[in-house]
N, C-alpha and C positions, 0 to 999 in steps of 0.2 A: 796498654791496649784497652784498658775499661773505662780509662777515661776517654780514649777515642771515639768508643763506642755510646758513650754516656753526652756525647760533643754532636752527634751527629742523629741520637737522639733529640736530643733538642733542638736541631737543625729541623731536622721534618716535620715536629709539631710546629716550629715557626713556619714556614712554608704553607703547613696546613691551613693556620690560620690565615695567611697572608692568603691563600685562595681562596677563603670561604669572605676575604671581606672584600675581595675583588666582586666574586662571581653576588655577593648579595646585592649589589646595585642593580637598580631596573629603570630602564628607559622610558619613563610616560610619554604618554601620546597628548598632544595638546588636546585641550576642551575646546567644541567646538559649542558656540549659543547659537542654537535655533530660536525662531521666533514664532509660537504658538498661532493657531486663527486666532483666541483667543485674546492674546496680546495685540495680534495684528487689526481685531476689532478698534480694540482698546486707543493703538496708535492712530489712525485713522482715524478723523472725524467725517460723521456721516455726509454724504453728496449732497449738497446743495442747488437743488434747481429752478431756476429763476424763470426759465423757458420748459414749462412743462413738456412731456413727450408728445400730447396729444396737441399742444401749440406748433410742434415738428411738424406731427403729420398734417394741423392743418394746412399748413406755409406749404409742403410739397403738394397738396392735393390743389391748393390757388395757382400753382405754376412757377413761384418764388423760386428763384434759383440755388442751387445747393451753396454756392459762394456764400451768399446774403442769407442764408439759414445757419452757417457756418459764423459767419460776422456775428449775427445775431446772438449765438450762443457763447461767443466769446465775451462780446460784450457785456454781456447779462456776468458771466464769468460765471458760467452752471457748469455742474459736475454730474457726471450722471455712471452709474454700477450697474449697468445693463449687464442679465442673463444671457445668453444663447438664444433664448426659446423669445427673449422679449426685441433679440435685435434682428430673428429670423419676423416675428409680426410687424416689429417697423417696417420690415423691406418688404411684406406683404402687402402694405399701406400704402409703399409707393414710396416712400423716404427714401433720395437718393445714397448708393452706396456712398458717395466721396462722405455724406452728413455721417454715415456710421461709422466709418473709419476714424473721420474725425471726434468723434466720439471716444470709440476704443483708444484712439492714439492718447487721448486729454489724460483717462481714466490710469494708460502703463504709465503714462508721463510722472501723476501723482502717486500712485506708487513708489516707480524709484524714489522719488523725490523723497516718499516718507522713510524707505529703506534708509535713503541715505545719511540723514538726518540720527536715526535711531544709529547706522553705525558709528557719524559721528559723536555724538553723546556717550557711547561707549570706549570708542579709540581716546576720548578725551577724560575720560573719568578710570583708564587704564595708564594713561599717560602720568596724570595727576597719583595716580598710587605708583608708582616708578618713581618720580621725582621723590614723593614721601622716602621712600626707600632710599633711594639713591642719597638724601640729606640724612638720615637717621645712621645711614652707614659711615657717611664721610665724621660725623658725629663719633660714633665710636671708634672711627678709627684716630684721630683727633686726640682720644685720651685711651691709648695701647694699656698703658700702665694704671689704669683707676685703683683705688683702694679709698671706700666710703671712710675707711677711720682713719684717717694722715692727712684725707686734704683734696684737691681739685685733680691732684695730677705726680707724677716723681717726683719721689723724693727731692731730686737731684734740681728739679725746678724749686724749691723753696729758698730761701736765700741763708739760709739758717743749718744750709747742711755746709762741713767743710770736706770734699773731697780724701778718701784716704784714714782720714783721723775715722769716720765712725758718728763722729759728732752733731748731732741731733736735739734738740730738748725742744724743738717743736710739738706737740701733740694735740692729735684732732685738729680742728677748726681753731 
């Protein structure tokens, strides 16, 4: 009976244990990268514009049609990071809306474009530590059996063991 009880004793300290190394595991929440104004300065190179705004508002105030203002700014290939307060004065000016819109449109377009970029730079320098990984594992797994003082690999790979006998007189390298 005491050894029963001595039996079932050590049944629920294992159990114990087998539920504290269950319950110790914790589920992380993936890291999400945000990307700072700061960096987002950084990424962006500043707007370059070739067709000043005040060249804008002169074309609209000559009569120039919003198309051929539109051409015009493409052509030049100007960039411009218009305010609120600076694209309510254009329209003050007389600068038709289709010229602002096409504006704002240039302005989300470069954007994305730069987001996109920045994600791919990272999916690709995420990717590239995976493969690392992924090669450094296949790697160890490659040599299950290592031991630094016998050699590259098993025993049983050396040509010098005979199965059964024991027989060895390989040593080190």
């Amino acid at each position: 009976m005491d050894r029963q009880a001595g039996f079932s004793g050590w049944l629920v300290v294992l159990l114990a244990l087998l539920m504290t190394a269950c319950a110790g595991t914790q589920v992380r929440e993936p890291e999400i990268q945000r990307i700072s104004a700061e960096e987002l300065e950084k990424l962006l190179p500043p707007p370059v514009a070739a067709v000043s705004l005040e060249e804008i508002v002169a074309l609209s105030k000559q009569g120039v049609s919003a198309d051929e203002i539109i051409k015009k700014i493409q052509d030049s290939k100007s960039e411009y990071a218009l305010t609120a307060s600076q694209t309510l004065d254009l329209a003050k000016q007389g600068v038709p809306a289709a010229v602002l819109d096409n504006i704002q449109r240039a302005h989300d377009q470069r954007l994305r474009e730069s987001f996109a970029e920045e994600l791919n730079k990272r999916e690709q320098a995420r990717v590239k530590e995976q493969e690392k990984l992924k090669k450094e594992l296949m790697w160890r797994r490659s040599y299950p059996l290592y031991d630094p003082f016998w050699g590259p690999g098993p025993y049983w790979r050396h040509p010098y063991y005979w199965p059964g006998s024991g027989f060895y007189y390989r040593f080190g390298w």
